[in-house]
N, C-alpha and C positions, 0 to 999 in steps of 0.2 A: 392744292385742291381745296382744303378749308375754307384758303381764302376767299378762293374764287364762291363757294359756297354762300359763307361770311356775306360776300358783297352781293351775292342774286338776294339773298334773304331781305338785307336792306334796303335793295333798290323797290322787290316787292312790297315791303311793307313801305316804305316812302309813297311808290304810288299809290298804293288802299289809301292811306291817310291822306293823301290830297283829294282822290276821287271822293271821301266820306266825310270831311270835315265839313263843316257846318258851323257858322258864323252865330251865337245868339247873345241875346242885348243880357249885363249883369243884370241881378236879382233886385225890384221896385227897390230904389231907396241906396241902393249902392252905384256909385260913380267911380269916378279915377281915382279915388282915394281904397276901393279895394284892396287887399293883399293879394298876391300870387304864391303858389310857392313855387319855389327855385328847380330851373330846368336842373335834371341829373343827366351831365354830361358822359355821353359813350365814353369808352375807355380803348374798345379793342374794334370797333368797327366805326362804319362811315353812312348816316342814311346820306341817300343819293335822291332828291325830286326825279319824282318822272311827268313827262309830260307823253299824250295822246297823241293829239293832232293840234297845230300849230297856227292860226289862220289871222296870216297879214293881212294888209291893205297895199294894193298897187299903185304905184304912184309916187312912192315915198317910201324913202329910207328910216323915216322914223317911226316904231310900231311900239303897240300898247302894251309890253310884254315886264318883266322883270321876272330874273330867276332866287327865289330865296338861298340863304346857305341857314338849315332847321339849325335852331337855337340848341339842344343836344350834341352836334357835333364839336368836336376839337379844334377842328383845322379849317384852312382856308379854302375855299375855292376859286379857281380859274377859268371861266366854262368859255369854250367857243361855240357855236354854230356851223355844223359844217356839212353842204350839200355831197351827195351819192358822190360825184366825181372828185370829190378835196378841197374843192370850194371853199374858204372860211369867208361866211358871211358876218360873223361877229365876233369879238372877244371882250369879254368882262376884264374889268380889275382884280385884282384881290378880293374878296367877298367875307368878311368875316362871320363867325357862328352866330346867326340871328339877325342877319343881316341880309337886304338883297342886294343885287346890282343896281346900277346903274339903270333906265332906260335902255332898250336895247336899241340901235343906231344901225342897220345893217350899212355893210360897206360899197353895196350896191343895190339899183335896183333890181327887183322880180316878177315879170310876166308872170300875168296871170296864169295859172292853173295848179296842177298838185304837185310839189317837189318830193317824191317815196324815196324812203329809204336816206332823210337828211339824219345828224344824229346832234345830241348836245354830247358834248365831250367836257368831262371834268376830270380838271385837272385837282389834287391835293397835296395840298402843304401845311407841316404841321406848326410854321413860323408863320408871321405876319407881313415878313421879309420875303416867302415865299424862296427861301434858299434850302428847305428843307423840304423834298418829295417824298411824298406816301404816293400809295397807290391810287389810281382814279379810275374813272369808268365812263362807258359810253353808253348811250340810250336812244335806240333808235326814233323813229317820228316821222309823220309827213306833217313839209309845207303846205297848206291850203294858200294860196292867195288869191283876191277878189277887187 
């Protein structure tokens, strides 16, 4: 029950922080020569991106998308795409912490209109091998396509 807790917690704050983040240019006079300081990597939990609403282009299996894996996390992710009926429209590789996929490639095409009720399904692993499962999650979403 924690867990299950644990993970709503992180999925919602995953999603505020995508919905709120905000892109701005460093401070006059500073470049890529900036310093950062160093992500503090979770320890006992997993943020999870969430995403809205989803909106392809018809016509084509290749769409403008890529899913990040947030630089704080441990472990890998695996995410598929997968329509209401079980459908797997897509699967990632391996996705390491701070890293995104791949381009997304769906594995077929999609008629226009709204696919409800699609979900991202992530998969975790806490090797690079992906031979070690953690827990993962799912996150609902509709397709728009146009």
């Amino acid at each position: 029950m924690i867990l299950v807790l644990v993970t709503a917690a992180s999925v919602a704050t995953a999603i505020w922080a995508l919905h709120n983040r905000v892109a701005s240019p460093p401070p006059e006079g500073q470049g890529q020569e900036q310093q950062t300081e160093p992500v503090k990597k979770l320890a006992d939990s997993i943020d999870i991106p969430g995403f809205g609403d989803l909106y392809f282009r018809s016509g084509s299996t290749e769409q403008n998308m890529t899913v990040p894996n947030p630089p704080q996390n441990f472990c890998w992710f695996k995410v598929s795409l997968v329509l209401e009926d079980g459908t797997v429209l897509w699967t990632s590789d391996l996705i390491a912490p701070g890293e995104e996929s791949g381009q997304v490639v769906l594995n077929q095409l999609l008629e226009k209109g709204e696919y409800k009720n699609a979900m991202l399904k992530y998969e975790c692993f806490a090797d690079e091998a992906g031979q070690s499962a953690l827990n993962g999650a799912e996150t609902k979403l509709t397709i728009i396509v146009k």
